[in-house]
ZAMARGU-4260 file (C-alpha; in steps of 0.2 Angstrom, whole numbers, plus 5000, padded with zeros to 4 digits):
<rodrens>
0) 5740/4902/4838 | 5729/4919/4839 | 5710/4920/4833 | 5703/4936/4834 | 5684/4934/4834
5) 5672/4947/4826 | 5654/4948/4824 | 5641/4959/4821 | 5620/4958/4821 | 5607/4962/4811
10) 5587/4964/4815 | 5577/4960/4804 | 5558/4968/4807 | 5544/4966/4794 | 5525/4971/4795
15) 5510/4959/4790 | 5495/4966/4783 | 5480/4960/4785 | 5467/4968/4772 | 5455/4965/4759
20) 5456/4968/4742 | 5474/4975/4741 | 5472/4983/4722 | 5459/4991/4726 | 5465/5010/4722
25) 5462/5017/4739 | 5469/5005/4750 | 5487/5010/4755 | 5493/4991/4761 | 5504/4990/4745
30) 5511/5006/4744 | 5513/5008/4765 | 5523/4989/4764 | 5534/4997/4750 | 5536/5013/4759
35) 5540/5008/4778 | 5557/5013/4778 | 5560/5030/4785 | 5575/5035/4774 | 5567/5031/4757
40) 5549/5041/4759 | 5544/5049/4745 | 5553/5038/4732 | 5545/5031/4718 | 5549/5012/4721
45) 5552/5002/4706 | 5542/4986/4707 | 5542/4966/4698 | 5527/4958/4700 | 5528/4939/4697
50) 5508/4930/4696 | 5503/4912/4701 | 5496/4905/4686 | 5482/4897/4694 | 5477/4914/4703
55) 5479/4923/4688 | 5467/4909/4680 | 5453/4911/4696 | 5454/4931/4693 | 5455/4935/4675
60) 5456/4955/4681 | 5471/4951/4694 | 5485/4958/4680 | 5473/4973/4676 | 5468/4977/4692
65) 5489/4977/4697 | 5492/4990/4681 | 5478/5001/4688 | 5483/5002/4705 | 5502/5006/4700
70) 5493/5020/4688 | 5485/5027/4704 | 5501/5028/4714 | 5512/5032/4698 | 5521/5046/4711
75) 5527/5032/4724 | 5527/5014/4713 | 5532/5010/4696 | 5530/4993/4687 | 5548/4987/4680
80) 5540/4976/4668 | 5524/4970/4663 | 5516/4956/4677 | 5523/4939/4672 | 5513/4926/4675
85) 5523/4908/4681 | 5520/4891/4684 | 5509/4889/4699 | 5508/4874/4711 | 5523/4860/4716
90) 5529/4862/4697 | 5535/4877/4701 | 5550/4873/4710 | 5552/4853/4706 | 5567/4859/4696
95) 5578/4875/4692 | 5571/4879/4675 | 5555/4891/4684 | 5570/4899/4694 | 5579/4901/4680
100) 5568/4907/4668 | 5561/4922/4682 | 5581/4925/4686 | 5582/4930/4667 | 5565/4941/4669
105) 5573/4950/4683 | 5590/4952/4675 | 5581/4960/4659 | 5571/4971/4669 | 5586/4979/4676
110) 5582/4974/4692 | 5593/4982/4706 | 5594/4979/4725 | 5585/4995/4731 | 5570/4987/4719
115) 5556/4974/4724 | 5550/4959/4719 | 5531/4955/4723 | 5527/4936/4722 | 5507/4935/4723
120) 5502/4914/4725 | 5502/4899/4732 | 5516/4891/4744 | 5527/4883/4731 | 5525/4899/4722
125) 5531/4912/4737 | 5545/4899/4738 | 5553/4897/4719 | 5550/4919/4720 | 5558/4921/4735
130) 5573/4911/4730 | 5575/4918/4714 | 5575/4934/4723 | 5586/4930/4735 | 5599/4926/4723
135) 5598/4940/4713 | 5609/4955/4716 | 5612/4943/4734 | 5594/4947/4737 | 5581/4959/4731
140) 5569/4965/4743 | 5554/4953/4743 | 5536/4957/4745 | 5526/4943/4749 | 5506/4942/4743
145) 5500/4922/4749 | 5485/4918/4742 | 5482/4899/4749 | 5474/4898/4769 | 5491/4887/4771
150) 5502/4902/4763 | 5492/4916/4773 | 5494/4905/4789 | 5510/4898/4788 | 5525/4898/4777
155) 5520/4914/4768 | 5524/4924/4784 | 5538/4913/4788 | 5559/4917/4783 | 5562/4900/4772
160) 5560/4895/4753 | 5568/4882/4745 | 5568/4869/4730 | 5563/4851/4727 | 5582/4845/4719
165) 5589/4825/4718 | 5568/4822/4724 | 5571/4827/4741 | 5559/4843/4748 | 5566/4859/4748
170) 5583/4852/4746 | 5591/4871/4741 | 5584/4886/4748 | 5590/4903/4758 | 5584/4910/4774
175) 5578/4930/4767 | 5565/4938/4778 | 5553/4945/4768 | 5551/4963/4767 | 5533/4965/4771
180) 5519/4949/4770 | 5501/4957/4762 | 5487/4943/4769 | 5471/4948/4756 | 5456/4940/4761
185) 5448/4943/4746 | 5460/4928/4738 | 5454/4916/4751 | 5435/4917/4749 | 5434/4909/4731
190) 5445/4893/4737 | 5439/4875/4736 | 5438/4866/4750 | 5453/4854/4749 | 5462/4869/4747
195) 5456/4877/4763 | 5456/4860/4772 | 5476/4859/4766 | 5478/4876/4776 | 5471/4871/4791
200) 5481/4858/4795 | 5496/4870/4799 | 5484/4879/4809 | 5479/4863/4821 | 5498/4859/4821
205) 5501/4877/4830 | 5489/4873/4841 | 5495/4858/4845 | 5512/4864/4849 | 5507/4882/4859
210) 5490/4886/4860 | 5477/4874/4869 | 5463/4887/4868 | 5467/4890/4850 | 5465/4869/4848
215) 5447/4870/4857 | 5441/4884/4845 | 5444/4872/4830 | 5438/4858/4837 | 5420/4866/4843
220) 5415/4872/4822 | 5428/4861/4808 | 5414/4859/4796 | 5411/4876/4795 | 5430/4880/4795
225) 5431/4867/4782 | 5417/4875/4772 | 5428/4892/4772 | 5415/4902/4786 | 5420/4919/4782
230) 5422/4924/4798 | 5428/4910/4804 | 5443/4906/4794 | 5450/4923/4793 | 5454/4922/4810
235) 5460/4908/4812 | 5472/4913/4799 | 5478/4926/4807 | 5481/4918/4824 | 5491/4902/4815
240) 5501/4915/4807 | 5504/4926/4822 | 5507/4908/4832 | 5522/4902/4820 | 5527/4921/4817
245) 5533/4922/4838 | 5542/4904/4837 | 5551/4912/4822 | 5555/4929/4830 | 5556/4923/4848
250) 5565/4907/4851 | 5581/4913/4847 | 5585/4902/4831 | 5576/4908/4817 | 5587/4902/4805
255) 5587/4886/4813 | 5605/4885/4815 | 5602/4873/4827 | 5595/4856/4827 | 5577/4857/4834
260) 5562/4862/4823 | 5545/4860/4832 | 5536/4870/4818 | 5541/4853/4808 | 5530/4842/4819
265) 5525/4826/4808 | 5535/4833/4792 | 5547/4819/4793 | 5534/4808/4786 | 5524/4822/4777
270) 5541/4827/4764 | 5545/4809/4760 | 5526/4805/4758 | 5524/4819/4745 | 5538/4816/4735
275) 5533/4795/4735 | 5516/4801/4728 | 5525/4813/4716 | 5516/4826/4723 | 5501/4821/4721
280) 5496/4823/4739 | 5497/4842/4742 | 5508/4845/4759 | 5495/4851/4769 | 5487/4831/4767
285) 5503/4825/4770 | 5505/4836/4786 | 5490/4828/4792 | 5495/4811/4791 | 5511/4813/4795
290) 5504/4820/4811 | 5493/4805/4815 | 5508/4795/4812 | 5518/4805/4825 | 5502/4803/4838
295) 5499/4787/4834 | 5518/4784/4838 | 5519/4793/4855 | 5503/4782/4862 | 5515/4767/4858
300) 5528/4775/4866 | 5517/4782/4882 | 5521/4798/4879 | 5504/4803/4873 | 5486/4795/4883
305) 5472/4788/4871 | 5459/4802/4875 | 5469/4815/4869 | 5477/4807/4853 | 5460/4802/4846
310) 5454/4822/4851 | 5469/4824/4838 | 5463/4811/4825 | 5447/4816/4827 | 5448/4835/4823
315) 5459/4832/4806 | 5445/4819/4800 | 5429/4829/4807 | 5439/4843/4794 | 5441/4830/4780
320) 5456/4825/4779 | 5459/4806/4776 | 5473/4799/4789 | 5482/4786/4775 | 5488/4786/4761
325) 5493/4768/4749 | 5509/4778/4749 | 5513/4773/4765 | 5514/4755/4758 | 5527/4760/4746
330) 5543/4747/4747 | 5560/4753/4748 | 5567/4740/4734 | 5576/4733/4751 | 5561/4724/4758
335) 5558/4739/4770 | 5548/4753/4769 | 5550/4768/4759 | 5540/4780/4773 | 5556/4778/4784
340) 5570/4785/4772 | 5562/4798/4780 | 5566/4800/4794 | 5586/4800/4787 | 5581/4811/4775
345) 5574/4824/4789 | 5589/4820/4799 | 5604/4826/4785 | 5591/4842/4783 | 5595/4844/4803
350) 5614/4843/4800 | 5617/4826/4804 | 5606/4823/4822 | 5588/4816/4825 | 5576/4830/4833
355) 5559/4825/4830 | 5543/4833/4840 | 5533/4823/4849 | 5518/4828/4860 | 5513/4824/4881
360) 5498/4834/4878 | 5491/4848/4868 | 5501/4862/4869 | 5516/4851/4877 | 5527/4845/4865
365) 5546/4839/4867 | 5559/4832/4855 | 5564/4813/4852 | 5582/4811/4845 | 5579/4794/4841
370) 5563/4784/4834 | 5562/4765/4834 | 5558/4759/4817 | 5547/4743/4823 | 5537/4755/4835
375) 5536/4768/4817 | 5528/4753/4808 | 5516/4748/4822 | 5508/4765/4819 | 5507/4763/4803
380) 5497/4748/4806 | 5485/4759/4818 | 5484/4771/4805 | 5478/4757/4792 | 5467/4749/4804
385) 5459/4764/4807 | 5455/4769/4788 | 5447/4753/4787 | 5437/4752/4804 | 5433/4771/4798
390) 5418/4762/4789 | 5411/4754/4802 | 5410/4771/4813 | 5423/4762/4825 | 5441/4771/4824
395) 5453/4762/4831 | 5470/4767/4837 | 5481/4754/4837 | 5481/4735/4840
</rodrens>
């Protein structure tokens, strides 16, 4: 037998802006994001330009404001079809038929692979875009404008999307880079505040993982984090995402073709949890328990001292976040547990072995490739405890 190997590799660069409001005619983000290519400068870029509906809801002058700024640069952007507004929130990608319906968008546009699409929204948004973009023409170049604290601070920046299929979280998807990330400001400032709450979460998560200093700062003002402070929260934004952005680029795996994923610390829980409530918890209070439930779990194990998991519990409820959820209650139909199909769930997304981040400390974290299921439910029950003693102003860990 002879094998002849081959490769070949690729890399993949891409800018993040961060700026304030992007349509405004004189501010070159867009048209500098479109334009970074040495070899294409000068060109007029043709451009699609797919709308959250909710964002296009919250600023009635978003599509205007998108025409007149393609009006101002007609010599180096064009519109290929008029803005199309789609579904906005988890909808957006709990089946095909968004996907769908844009690929057929794109398709009558004319769109080509030297075109752009610009997905401006939420997470779930960025994500049914992305793909769609991804599969058409085997990917058109993606702009990405995220317009949630969570999207600017995390998964906006980041190389995945992917689609809820056969109820399981983002069980299609592709690994594209985006060709630029555009982080407005100006989208953040009008957000409620379970909306910015939701995007902090992946902001303490990082902290957790990397950044000790980064974990004091949020735990010295979360009121006036979770009250959108407008010098606050921006740069806290930009440090989460800058955080995640150098795991992505610099451990090596960025497509995770590997088994670990410590940016998916307590999202075992947090996917199935979403999908039991039908998404009625949004992921970034699914992150949060999911989290408390990993803590909670590494106390009982001895990985993790007292003092420092109810710093932890403490910060995510001093922000506003509620620690349990009647989800986690849900049976299985087997007697069990619903929560822990999770944790199979999580391990067929790794390709078939357990890796599961755990913490020593902030800023120390390791992987578990096995969890006891007894020891997972005795967190649980410190997690319910908890809610209930949260009344009587006594938290308690676990029994």
């Amino acid at each position: 037998m002879t094998v002849v190997r081959h490769g070949f590799s690729i890399r993949f660069d891409f800018p993040v802006f961060y700026t304030r409001d992007v349509f405004a005619p004189d501010n070159p983000s867009l048209l500098d994001a479109l334009n970074q290519r040495v070899d294409e400068a000068g060109r007029c870029h043709r451009m699609f330009v797919a709308v959250d509906a909710s964002v296009a809801a919250a600023r009635p002058t978003l599509l205007a404001d998108i025409a007149t700024y393609a009006a101002a640069h007609e010599g180096g952007l064009t519109l290929a079809a008029p803005p199309l507004v789609v579904p906005g929130g988890e909808a957006s990608k709990n089946d095909l038929r968004p996907t769908l319906d844009l690929l057929q968008h794109l398709h009558d546009a004319g769109m080509d692979r030297q075109s752009f699409v610009l997905v401006i929204g939420g997470g779930a948004v960025l994500d049914m875009v992305s793909f769609a973009a991804a599969l058409c023409h085997r990917s058109i170049r993606i702009v990405r404008m995220p317009t949630t604290v969570l999207a600017q601070a995390d998964s906006g920046v980041a190389v995945k999307n992917g689609i809820n299929l056969f109820d399981k979280k983002n069980f299609i998807g592709t690994f594209v880079p985006p060709f630029a990330v555009l982080n407005d400001s100006r989208f953040i400032e009008s957000l409620d505040r379970r909306d910015v709450v939701c995007g902090v979460v992946e902001a303490v998560k990082v902290s957790l993982l990397r950044d000790p200093a980064f974990f004091v700062s949020l735990e010295a003002t979360p009121e006036r984090i979770a009250a959108n402070d407008p010098v606050l929260l921006p740069a806290i934004i930009r440090q989460s995402a800058e955080l995640h952005l150098a795991h992505i680029c610099g451990n090596g795996d960025p497509f995770e073709l590997g088994s670990a994923r410590p940016l998916d610390f307590g999202h075992w829980a947090a996917h199935k949890m979403e999908a039991l409530s039908g998404y009625r918890l949004r992921h970034g209070e699914a992150v949060a328990i999911g989290m408390a439930l990993d803590v909670c779990y590494a106390v009982r194990q001895g990985f993790l001292d007292p003092p420092t998991a109810e710093r932890i519990l403490t910060l995510l409820e001093r922000l506003g976040l509620t620690l349990w959820d009647d989800v986690l209650e849900a049976g299985d139909g087997h007697g069990g547990h619903a929560v822990l199909a999770g944790l199979q769930e999580f391990r067929e997304h790794l390709g078939g072995q357990l890796h599961v981040t755990m913490l020593r400390g902030i800023g120390h974290s390791f992987e578990v490739t096995e969890m006891d299921d007894h020891i997972v439910l005795a967190a649980l029950q410190d997690l319910s405890t908890r809610a209930a003693a949260r009344a009587t102003g006594a938290p308690v860990l676990h029994g």
